[in-house]
N, C-alpha and C positions, 0 to 999 in steps of 0.2 A: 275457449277461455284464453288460449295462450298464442295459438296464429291466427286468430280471427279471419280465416280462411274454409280450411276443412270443413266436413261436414258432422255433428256428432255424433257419435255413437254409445256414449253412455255419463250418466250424469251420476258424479258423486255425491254431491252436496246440492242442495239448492241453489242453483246461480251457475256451480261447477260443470259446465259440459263440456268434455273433450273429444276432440277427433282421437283417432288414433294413434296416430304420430306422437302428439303431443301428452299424450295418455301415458306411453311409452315413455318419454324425456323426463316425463314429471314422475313417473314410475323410480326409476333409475337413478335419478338426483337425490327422491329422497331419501334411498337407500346407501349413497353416497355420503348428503350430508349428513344423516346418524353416526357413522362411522367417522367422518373427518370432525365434527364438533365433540365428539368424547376423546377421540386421540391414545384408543387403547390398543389397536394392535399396529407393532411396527414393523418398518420396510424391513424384508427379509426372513419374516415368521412365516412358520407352518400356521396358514388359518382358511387363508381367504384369497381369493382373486379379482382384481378388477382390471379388466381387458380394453382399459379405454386411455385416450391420449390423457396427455400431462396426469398419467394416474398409476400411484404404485402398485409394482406387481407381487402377489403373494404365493406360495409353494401352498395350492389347495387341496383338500382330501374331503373324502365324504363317508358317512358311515351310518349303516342301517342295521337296525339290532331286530332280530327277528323274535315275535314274541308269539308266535302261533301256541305254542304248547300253555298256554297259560288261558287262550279262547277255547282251546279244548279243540283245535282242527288236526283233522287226522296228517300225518305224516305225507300222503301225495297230495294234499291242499297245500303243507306249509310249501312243500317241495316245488310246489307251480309259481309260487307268491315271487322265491326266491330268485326266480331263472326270469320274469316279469323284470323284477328288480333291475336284475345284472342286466338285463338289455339294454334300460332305462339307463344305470349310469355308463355303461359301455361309451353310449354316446356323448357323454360329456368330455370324456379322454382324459379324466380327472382322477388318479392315483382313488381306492373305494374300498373300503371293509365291510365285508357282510358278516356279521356274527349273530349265532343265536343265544338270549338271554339263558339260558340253561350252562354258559359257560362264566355264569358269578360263581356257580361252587368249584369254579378250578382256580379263581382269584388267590393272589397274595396275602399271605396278612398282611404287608408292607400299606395295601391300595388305602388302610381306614387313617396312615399317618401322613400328617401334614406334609405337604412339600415344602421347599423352601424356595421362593421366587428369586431369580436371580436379578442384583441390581443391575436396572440399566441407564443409558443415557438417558437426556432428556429428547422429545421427538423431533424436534427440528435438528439436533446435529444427528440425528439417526439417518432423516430425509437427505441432508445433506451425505452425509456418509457415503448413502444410497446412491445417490445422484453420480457422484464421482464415481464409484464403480462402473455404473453405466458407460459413463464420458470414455475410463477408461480401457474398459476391456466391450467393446460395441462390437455387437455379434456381425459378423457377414453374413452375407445370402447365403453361404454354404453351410456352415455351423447353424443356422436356424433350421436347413432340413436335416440335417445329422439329429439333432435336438429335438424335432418334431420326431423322428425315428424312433431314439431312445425312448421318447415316452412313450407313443405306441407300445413299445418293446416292455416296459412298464407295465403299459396296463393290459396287455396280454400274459405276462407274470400274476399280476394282481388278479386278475380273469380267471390263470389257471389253477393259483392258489386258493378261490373261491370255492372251483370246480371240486377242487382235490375236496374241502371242507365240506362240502352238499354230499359230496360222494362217500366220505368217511360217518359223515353225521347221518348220511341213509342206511350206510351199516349197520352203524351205532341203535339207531331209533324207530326201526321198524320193528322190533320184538321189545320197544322201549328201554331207550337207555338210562344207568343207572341216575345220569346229571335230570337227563328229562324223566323221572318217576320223582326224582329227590322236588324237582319244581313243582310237581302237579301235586304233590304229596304238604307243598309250603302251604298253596294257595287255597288248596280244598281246607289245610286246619285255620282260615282268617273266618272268621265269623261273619263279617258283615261286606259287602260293595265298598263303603268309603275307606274301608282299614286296606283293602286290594289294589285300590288307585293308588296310596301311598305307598305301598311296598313295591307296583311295582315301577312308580316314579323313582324311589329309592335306588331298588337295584338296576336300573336300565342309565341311573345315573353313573355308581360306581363302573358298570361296566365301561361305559364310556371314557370314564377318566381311565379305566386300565389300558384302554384301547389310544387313550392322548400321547401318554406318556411310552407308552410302547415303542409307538410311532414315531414322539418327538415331537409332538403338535403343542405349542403352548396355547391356545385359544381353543376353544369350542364355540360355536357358533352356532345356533339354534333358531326357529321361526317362530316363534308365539306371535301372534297379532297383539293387537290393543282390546280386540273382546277378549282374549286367551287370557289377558292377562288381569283382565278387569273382572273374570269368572273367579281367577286364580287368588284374586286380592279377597274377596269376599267367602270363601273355601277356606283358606289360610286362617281366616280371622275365626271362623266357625270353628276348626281342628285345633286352635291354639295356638298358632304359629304367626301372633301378631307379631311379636319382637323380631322375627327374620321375613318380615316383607320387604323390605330395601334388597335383602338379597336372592329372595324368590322372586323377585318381579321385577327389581332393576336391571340397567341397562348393562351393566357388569360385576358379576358375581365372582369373587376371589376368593373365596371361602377355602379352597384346596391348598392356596397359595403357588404353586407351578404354575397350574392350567385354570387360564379364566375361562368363563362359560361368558360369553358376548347376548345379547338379543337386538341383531341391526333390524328386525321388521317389529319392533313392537311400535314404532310410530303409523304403521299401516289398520286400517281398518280390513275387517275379513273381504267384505266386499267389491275394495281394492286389490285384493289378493285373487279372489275369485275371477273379476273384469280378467285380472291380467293373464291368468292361467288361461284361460278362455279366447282370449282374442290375439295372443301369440301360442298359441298351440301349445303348452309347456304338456310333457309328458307327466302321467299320475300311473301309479299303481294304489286298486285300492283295498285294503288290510283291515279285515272286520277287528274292535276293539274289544275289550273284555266290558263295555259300555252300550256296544250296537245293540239295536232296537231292546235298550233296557228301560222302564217303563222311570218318570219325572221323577216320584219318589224314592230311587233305587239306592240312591246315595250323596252325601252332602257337596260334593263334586257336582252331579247330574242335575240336583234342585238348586243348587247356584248361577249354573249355566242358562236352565228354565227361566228363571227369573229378573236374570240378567237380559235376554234374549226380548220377551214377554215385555219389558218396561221400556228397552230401546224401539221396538214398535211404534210405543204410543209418543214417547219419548226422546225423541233420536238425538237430546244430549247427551243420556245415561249415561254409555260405555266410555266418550270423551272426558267426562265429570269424575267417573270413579277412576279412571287410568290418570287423568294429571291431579287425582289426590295423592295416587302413590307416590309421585315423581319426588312429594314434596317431604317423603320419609326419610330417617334417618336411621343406620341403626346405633342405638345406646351399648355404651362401652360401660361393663359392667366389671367390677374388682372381681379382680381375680382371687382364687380358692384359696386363702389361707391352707390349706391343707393337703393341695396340688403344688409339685414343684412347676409345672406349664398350664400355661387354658387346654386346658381338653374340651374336644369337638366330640360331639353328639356322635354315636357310631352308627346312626341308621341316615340322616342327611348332612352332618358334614360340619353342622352350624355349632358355633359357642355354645357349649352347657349354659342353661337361662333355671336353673334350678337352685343356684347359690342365692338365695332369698332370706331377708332377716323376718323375724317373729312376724311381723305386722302386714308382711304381704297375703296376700290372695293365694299364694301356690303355698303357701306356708297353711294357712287355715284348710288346705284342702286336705296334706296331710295328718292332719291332726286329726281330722272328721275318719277319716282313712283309720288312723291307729282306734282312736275308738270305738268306730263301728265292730273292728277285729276283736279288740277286749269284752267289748258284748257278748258275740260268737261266743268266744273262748272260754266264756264265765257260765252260757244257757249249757254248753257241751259238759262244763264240770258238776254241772251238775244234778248228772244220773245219769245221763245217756255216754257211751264211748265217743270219745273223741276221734278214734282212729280205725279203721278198718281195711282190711284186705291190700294192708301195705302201703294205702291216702292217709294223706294230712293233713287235716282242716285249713292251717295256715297257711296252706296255697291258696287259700281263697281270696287272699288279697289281691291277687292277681288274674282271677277269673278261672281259679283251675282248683282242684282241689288234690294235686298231685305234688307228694313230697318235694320228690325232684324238681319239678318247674320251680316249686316256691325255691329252694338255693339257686335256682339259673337265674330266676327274676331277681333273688338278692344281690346277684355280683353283675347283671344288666341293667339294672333300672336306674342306680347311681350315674352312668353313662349315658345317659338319655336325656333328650332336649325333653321340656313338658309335653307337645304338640306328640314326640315318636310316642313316648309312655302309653300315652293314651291310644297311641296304633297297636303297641304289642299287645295291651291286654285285650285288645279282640283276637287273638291266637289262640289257639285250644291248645299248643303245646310250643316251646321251644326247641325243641329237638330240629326243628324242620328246617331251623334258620342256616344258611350257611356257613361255614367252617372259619372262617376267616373275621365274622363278625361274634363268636362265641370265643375264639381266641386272644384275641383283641382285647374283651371284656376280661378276659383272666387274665391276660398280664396287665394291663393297668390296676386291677383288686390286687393281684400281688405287691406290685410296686408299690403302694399305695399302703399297705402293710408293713412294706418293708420299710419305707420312709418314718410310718412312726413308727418303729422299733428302737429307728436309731437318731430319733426325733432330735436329741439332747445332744448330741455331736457334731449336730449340721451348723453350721455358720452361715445365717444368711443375709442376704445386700438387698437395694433397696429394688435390684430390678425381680428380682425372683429365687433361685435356688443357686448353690453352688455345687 
């Protein structure tokens, strides 16, 4: 298709046959121009690297969050996955964090509050900026090997601080540690497959950003395909989470505000992904899912994918059709909380509270159906049978539990909660299980929140928000 030369070797599209070579260039470009036509990470950031002439260089990192204790693999499975790993980015010579998901309950409470993005120029005097730096301080032959040294010297630190982490974490979790029991202990009280994909997209998210910001990295950078995310579009819309698909499936998600989450391969199809793992030999390690051989109907995730999969088949516009409908979303900027002095973010994915609704919406008739199903309950109980027994309280049942306690967790949680989470936690059998840092959270914003109207009549307020 492009040196009308070669021989091909694999056909993308109808018409599209490429050699190799050319497979490669067109590979590479496009991943190039995703990145130069958004114009969101600049010269000088912790994100990314591109190693090629007339092209800026970025300070990269990489980071693999180990989720073994949550497929239920014993301790010398996860412990092989992890040293698989390190070999794999060993090779890259690329600064790499390994961490296992089991360390969200040693999180900050700080990780659930906004950041604040810091202003910057605009991109062309950044490049420029860039430019001159180079011009002026141009390395010599000797300083590039001194530099290739240091980083070596790098990532054998990096290597052995891994090492140290496997070898304290094998301590730790072969008589099960307390972090790894508190996980296994989360996931066994979710009720259903589709509530598990979401908590643990949730918390494999937070950790990341704890591990960005640690580090210094302003950008994350992640691989979803265009089917990934044409499954993801059609999942999101199922769970409730149509109003934040601009930011679950766009091409730059700033939701955190510090650290944007990037997706430069979402214009790839899987298949172009797969050619190219395959005919440049890219190293895999492969990591059973809390998904593997789980049967079509397992979860609204797994029947999306099915279906999505099944129709591009017969179809083979499908996944292009539903991926540039996204393109074409926005998200709506909704008023903010009379009642809140800031927008507060959803504390399980990060996104604007979408729950500030007047009478006449949809989320508004749901609660309503909500309270008076509860009065029903409340009315059959009063009359003749006990209401309460051996320490339960029927009015947890609003929440799928019929336990005092949850019901108060769920009262000072559920206000904090995008529609889409809501509907994730009530498939929990209990919140005890949740991490520390997201039950905290929730009670100091209820405080605050109290506190504000106490002294409601005092405040003086302006036309942007609070004083």
């Amino acid at each position: 298709m492009k040196c009308k030369e070669g021989s091909a070797v694999l056909i993308i599209r109808v018409g599209d046959a490429f050699c190799k070579p050319c497979f490669k260039e067109y590979f590479v470009h496009k991943f190039r121009a995703t990145l130069g036509k958004n114009r969101v990470v600049y010269p000088g950031e912790k994100g990314l690297s591109c190693n090629a002439p007339k092209k800026l260089r970025f300070v990269p990192g990489i980071v693999f969050i180990d989720e073994g204790a949550v497929c239920g693999q014993s301790w010398e499975k996860r412990h092989q996955i992890i040293c698989e790993v390190q070999g794999v980015l060993q090779q890259t010579r690329f600064p790499f964090h390994i961490m296992p998901l089991e360390e969200v309950f040693s999180l900050p409470d700080s990780i659930l509050q906004s950041g604040v993005s810091q202003e910057r120029q605009n991109y062309k005097q950044a490049v420029d900026h860039f430019i001159g730096l180079q011009q002026t301080h141009r390395d010599t032959e000797c300083s590039v090997i001194m530099e290739k040294m240091s980083q070596l010297k790098t990532v054998d630190s990096a290597v052995s601080a891994v090492s140290d982490r496997i070898y304290n974490c094998a301590e730790d979790s072969r008589p099960q540690g307390a972090h790894t029991q508190k996980l296994i202990e989360l996931f066994d009280s979710v009720k259903t497959q589709t509530a598990k994909f979401q908590f643990l997209h949730m918390l494999r998210n937070h950790l990341i950003l704890h591990i960005a910001r640690a580090n210094g990295y302003s950008k994350v950078m992640t691989g979803e395909s265009c089917n990934r995310l044409a499954v993801n579009l059609l999942s999101n819309i199922s769970l409730g989470r149509g109003a934040f698909l601009p930011l679950d499936i766009g091409f730059c998600d700033s939701r955190n505000g510090d650290v944007a989450v990037i997706r430069p391969m979402r214009d790839y199809f899987l298949k172009e992904i797969i050619f190219y793992n395959r005919l440049f030999n890219v190293s895999s390690v492969f990591t059973p899912g809390i998904d593997t051989k789980a049967p079509e109907s397992s979860s609204i995730q797994r029947l999306s994918e099915t279906f999505i999969n099944k129709l591009q088949e017969d179809f083979p516009s499908t996944v292009s059709t539903v991926y540039r409908t996204s393109e074409k979303l926005n998200v709506s900027k909704t008023d903010v909380d009379k009642d809140t002095c800031l927008k507060e973010l959803c504390l399980l994915c990060q996104c604007p509270l979408d729950t500030h609704a007047d009478t006449a919406s949809a989320f508004h008739a749901t609660l309503v159906s909500q309270q008076l199903s509860q009065k029903v309950g409340l009315k059959t109980e009063d009359s003749g049978k006990p209401c309460c027994k051996e320490g339960t309280c029927c009015k947890g049942q609003e929440y799928g539990d019929t336990g005092h306690s949850r019901s108060l967790q769920a009262a000072s949680i559920f206000p904090w909660l995008c529609y889409g989470c809501r509907l994730t936690v009530k498939d929990l059998k209990t919140l005890n299980h949740l991490p520390q840092y997201i039950l905290h959270e929730a009670d100091h914003r209820t405080h605050r929140c109290e506190m504000r109207k106490e002294i409601q009549e005092f405040l003086i307020e302006d036309d942007i928000g609070c004083v």
